[in-house]
C-alpha positions as CSV (number, residue, x, y, z in Angstrom):
1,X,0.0,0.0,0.0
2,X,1.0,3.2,-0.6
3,X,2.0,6.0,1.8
4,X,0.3,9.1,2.3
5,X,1.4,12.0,2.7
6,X,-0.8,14.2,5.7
7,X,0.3,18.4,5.2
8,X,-0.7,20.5,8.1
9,X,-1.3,23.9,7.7
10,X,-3.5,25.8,10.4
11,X,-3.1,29.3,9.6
12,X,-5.6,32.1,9.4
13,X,-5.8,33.8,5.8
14,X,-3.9,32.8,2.7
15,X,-0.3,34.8,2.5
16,X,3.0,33.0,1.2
17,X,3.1,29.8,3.4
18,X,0.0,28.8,2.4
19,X,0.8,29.8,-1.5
20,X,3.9,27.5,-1.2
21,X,1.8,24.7,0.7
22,X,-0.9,25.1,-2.7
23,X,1.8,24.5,-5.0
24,X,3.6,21.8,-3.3
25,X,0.5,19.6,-3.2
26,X,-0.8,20.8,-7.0
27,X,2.7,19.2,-8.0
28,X,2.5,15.8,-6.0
29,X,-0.9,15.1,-6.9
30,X,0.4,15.6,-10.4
31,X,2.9,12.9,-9.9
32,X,0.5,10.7,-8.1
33,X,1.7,11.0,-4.0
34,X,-1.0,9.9,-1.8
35,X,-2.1,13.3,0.1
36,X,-4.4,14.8,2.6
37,X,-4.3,18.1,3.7
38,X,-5.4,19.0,7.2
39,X,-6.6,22.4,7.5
40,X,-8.5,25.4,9.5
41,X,-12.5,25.3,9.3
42,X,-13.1,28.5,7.3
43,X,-10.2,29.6,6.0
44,X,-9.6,29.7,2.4
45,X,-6.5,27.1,1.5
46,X,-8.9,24.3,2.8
47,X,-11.0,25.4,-0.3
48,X,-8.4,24.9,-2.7
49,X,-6.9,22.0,-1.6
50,X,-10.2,20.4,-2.0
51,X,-9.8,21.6,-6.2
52,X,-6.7,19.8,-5.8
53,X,-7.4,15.7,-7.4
54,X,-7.1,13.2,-5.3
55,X,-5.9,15.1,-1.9
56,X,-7.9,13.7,1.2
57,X,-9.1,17.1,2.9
58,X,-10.0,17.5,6.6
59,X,-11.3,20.6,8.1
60,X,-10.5,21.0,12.0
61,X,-10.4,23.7,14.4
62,X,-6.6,25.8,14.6
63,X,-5.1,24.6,17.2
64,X,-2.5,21.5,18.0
65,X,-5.4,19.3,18.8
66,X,-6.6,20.0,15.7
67,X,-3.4,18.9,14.0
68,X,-3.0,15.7,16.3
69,X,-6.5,14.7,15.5
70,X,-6.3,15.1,11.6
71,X,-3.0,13.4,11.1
72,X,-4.1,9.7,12.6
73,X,-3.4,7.4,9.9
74,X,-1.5,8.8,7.9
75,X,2.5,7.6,7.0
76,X,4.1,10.9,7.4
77,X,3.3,14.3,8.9
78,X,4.4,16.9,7.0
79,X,3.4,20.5,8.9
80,X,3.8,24.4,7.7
81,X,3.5,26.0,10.4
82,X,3.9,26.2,14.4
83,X,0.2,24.7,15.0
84,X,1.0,22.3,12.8
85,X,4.0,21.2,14.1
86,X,3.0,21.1,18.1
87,X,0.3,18.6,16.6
88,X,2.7,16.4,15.0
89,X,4.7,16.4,17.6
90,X,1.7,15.1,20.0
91,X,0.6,12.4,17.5
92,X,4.5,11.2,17.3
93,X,4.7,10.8,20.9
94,X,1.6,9.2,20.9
95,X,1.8,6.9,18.1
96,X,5.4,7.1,16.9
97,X,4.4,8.8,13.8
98,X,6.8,10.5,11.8
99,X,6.9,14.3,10.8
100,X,8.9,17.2,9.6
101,X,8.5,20.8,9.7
102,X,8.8,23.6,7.2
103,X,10.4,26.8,8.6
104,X,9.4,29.9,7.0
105,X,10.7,32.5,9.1
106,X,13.7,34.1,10.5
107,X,13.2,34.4,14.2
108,X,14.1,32.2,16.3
109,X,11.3,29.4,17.8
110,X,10.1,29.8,21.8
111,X,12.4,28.6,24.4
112,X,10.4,26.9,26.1
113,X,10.7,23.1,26.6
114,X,7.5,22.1,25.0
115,X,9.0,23.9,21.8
116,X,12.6,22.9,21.7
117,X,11.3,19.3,22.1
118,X,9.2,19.8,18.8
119,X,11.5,20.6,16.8
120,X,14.5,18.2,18.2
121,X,12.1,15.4,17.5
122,X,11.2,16.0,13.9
123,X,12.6,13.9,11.3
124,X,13.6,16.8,9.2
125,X,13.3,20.8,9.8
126,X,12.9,22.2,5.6
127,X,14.2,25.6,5.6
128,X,13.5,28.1,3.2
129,X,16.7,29.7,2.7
130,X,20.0,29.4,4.2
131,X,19.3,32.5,6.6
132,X,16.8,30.3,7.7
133,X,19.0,27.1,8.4
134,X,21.5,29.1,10.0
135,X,19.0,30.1,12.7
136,X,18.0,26.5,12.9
137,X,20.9,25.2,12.9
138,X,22.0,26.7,16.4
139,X,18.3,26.4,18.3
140,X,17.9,22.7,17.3
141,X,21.4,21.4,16.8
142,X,22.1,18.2,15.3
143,X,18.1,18.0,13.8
144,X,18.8,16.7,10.4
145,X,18.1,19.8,8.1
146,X,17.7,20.6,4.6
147,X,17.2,23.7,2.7
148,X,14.2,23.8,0.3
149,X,13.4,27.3,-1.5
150,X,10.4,28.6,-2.0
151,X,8.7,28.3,-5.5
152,X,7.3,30.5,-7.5
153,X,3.7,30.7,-7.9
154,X,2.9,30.0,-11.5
155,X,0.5,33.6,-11.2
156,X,-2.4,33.5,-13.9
157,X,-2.8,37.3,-15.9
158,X,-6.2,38.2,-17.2
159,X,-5.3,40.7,-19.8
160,X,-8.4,42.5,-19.6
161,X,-7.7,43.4,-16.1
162,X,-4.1,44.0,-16.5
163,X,-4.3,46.3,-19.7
164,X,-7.3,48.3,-17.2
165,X,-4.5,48.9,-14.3
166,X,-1.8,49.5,-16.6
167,X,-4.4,52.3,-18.4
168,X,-5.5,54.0,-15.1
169,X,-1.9,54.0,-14.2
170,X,-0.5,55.4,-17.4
171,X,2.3,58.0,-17.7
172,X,3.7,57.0,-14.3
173,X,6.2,54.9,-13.4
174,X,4.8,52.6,-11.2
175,X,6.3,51.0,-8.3
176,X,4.7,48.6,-6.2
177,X,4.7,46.4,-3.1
178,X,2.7,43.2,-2.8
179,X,2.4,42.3,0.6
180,X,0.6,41.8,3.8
181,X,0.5,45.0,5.5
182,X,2.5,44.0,8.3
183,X,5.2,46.7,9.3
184,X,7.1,44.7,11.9
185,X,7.8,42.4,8.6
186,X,7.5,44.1,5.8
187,X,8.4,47.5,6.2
188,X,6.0,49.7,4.3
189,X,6.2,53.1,6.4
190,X,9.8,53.5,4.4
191,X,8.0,53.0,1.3
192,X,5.2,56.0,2.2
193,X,8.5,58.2,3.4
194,X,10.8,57.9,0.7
195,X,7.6,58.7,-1.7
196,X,7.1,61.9,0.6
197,X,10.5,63.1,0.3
198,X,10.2,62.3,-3.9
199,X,7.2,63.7,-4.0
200,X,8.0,66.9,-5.2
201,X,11.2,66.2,-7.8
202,X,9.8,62.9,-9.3
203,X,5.7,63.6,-9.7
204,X,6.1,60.4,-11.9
205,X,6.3,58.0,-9.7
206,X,3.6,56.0,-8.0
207,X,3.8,53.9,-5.3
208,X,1.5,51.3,-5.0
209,X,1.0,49.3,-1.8
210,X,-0.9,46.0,-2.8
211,X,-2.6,43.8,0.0
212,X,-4.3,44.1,3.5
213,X,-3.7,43.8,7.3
214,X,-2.8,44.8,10.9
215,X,-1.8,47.8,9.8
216,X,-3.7,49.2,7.2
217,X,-5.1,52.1,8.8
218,X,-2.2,53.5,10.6
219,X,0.0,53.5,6.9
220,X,-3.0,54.5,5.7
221,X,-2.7,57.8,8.2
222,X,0.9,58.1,7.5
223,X,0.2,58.4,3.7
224,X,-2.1,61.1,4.1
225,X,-1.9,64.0,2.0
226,X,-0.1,61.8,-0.7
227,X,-1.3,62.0,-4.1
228,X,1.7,59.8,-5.4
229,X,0.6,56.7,-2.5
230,X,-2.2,54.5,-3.4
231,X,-3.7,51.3,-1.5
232,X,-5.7,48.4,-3.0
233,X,-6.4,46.4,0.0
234,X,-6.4,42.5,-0.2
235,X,-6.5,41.3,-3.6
236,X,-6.4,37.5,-5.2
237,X,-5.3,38.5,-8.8
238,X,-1.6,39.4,-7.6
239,X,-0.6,38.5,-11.2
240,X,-2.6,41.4,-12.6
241,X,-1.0,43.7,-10.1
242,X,2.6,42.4,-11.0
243,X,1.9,42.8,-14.7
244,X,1.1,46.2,-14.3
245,X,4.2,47.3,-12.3
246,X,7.1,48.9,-13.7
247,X,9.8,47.8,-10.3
248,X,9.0,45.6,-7.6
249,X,10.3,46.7,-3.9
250,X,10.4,44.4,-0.9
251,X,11.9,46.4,2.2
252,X,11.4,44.1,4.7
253,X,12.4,44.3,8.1
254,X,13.2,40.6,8.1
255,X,12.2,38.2,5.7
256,X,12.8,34.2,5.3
257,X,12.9,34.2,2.3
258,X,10.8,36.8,0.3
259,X,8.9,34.3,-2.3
260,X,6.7,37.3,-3.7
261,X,10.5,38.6,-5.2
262,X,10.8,35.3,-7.1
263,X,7.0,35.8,-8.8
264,X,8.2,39.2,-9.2
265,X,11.0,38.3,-11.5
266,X,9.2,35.6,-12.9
267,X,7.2,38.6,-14.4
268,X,10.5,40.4,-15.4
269,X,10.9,43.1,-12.7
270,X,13.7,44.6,-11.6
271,X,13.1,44.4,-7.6
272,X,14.8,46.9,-4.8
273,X,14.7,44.8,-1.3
274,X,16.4,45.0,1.8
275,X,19.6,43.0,2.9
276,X,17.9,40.7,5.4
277,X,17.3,37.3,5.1
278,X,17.0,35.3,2.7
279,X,16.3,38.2,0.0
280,X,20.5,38.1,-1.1
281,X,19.5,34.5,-1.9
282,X,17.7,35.1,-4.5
283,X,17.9,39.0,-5.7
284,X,21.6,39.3,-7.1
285,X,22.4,42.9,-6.2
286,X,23.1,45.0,-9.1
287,X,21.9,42.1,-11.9
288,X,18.6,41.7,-11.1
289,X,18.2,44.0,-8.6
290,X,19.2,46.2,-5.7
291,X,19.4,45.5,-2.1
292,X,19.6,48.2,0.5
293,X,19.9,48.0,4.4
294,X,16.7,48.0,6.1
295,X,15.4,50.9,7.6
296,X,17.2,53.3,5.7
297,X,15.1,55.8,3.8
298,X,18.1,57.7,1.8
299,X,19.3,54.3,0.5
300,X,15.6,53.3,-0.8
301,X,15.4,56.8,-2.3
302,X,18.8,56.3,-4.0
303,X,17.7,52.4,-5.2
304,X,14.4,53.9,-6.4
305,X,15.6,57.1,-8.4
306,X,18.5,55.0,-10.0
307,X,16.0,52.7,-11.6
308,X,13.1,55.0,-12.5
309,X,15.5,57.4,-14.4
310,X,17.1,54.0,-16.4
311,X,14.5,52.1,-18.6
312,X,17.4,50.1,-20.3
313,X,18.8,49.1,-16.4
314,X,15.1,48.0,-15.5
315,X,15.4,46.2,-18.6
316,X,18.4,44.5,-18.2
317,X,18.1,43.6,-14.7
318,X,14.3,42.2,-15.5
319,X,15.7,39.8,-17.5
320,X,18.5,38.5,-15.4
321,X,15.7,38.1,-12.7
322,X,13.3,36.1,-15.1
323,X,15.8,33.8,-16.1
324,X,17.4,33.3,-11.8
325,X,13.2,32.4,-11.6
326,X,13.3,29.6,-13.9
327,X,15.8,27.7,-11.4
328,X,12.4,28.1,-8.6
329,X,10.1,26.5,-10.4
330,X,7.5,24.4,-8.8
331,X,8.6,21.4,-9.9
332,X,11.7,21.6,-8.5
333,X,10.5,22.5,-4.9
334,X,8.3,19.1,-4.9
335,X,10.9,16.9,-6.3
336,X,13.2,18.0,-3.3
337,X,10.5,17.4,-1.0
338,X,9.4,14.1,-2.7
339,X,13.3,12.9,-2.1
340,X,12.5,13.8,1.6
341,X,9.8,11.8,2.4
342,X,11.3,9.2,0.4
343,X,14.6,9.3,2.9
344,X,12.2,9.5,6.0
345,X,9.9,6.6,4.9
346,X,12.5,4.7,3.3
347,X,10.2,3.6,0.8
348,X,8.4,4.9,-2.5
349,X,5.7,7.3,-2.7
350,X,4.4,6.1,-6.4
């Protein structure tokens, strides 16, 4: 009989985790992998898993318990998130079964015992990038680890839609940021002050903040009185945004690994992010892109003007960034992962 795969993923909403946690199951149900996908009642990656052929879905509340209880007979526990991973830790200990987890984020996990024994029982921690494994590395030593990168997300363009944003935004050059609006993470207040200060000498430029969240309304109030700042709110066609962009910025404050940069590229951007993380990983500075510290206003300002006032650079660098995209395909991502459960189980999945 064949093994099945169980992916945990409790989280609230549908940001970059669960995009990567999407695509990772689209591709082994493409090749076949037994799956089920345990997820939070509600939220809107149990939807889509359930489009996805022949993936087992379970919908449970989002907590550990929730986790524990969805993963009982299944072969191998794969989770993608913190949730996720205390409630594979709970059905190991109770039942022996296997699991690894996939770490997303820079900081480091809680100290407390509970924790540390979570992730120095997992078969495997998956880290995004290096940056990520690094952190890892010292909090759980002598876990076996592996780093996996992020994929890019294969975004779908309707024309219609795109050709309308790139008409309403004609005659400017538009650069945009497609995250949540989280400025602990993602950093959007520089954004809003380097488009005051070039306000006045570059009425050209637009800055366009794409997506939602926790702080919406406090950017929002920072913002005010800018006619070169606009705000969409949460949106679901990020490919039409993209499309319609002229450079992509990520400033983030920290970042695991950025994956909204790689579908950026994949759409022939040139992208400004910060230095943190796993951004160098995949933005080379000055081929397909510019990375400036974080928190630093006069070296966004700098990244920004050198690229608006240089077509041929954006250009350049746009293509240098498609073609690092095609190494983060989808594909790839699941065969590493497929190799993984194959080395845990020590059997095949097909």
């Amino acid at each position: 009989m064949l093994p099945t795969i169980c992916h945990v993923n409790l989280a609230r909403g549908f940001r970059g985790g669960e995009r990567q946690t999407e695509l990772l199951m689209r591709e082994l149900a493409a090749s076949g992998v037994g799956q089920r996908f345990v997820g939070r009642r509600g939220e809107p990656l149990l939807d889509r898993a359930a489009e996805l052929p022949g993936v087992d879905v379970r919908a449970v509340g989002g907590t550990a318990f929730g986790a524990f209880a969805g993963a009982r007979g299944a072969d191998l526990v794969h989770a993608h998130e913190s949730h996720a991973a205390h409630g594979a830790y709970l059905r190991h200990r109770v039942s022996g079964l296997p699991y690894l987890i996939t770490r997303r984020v820079c900081n480091v996990p809680g100290g407390d015992a509970f924790t540390r024994a979570v992730y120095r029982r997992a078969a495997c921690v998956a880290s995004v990038s290096a940056s990520v494994a690094a952190v890892m590395a010292e909090y759980a030593p002598g876990v076996p680890r592996q780093v996996i990168h992020s994929a890019t997300s294969e975004l779908s363009v309707d024309p219609a839609v795109a050709g309308s944003l790139r008409e309403e935004m004609a005659g400017r050059t538009v650069i945009g940021q497609i995250a949540a609006l989280d400025e602990k993470t993602k950093g959007q207040s520089y954004v809003i002050r380097a488009a005051r200060e070039l306000a006045a000498d570059y009425p050209e430029l637009l800055f366009l903040l794409v997506g939602g969240g926790r702080d919406e309304a406090w950017l929002k109030s920072l913002a005010a009185g800018l006619d070169n700042v606009r705000f969409t709110g949460f949106v679901t066609n990020v490919g039409d945004y993209l499309s319609a962009l002229d450079i992509f910025m990520l400033p983030s404050m920290n970042e695991g690994l950025g994956g909204i940069v790689l579908d950026a590229m994949q759409f022939g951007l040139p992208v400004i992010a910060s230095r943190v993380g796993g951004l160098p990983e995949v933005v080379s500075d000055g081929r397909s892109g510019l990375l400036v510290p974080p928190a630093d206003v006069a070296a966004l300002k700098g990244a920004i003007v050198a690229l608006a006032g240089d077509p041929g650079l954006r250009a350049r660098m746009g293509a240098e960034g498609r073609s690092i995209a095609e190494g983060f395909a989808p594909a790839r991502m699941a065969a590493q992962y497929a190799d993984l459960y194959r080395k845990i189980l020590g059997r095949e999945l097909t």
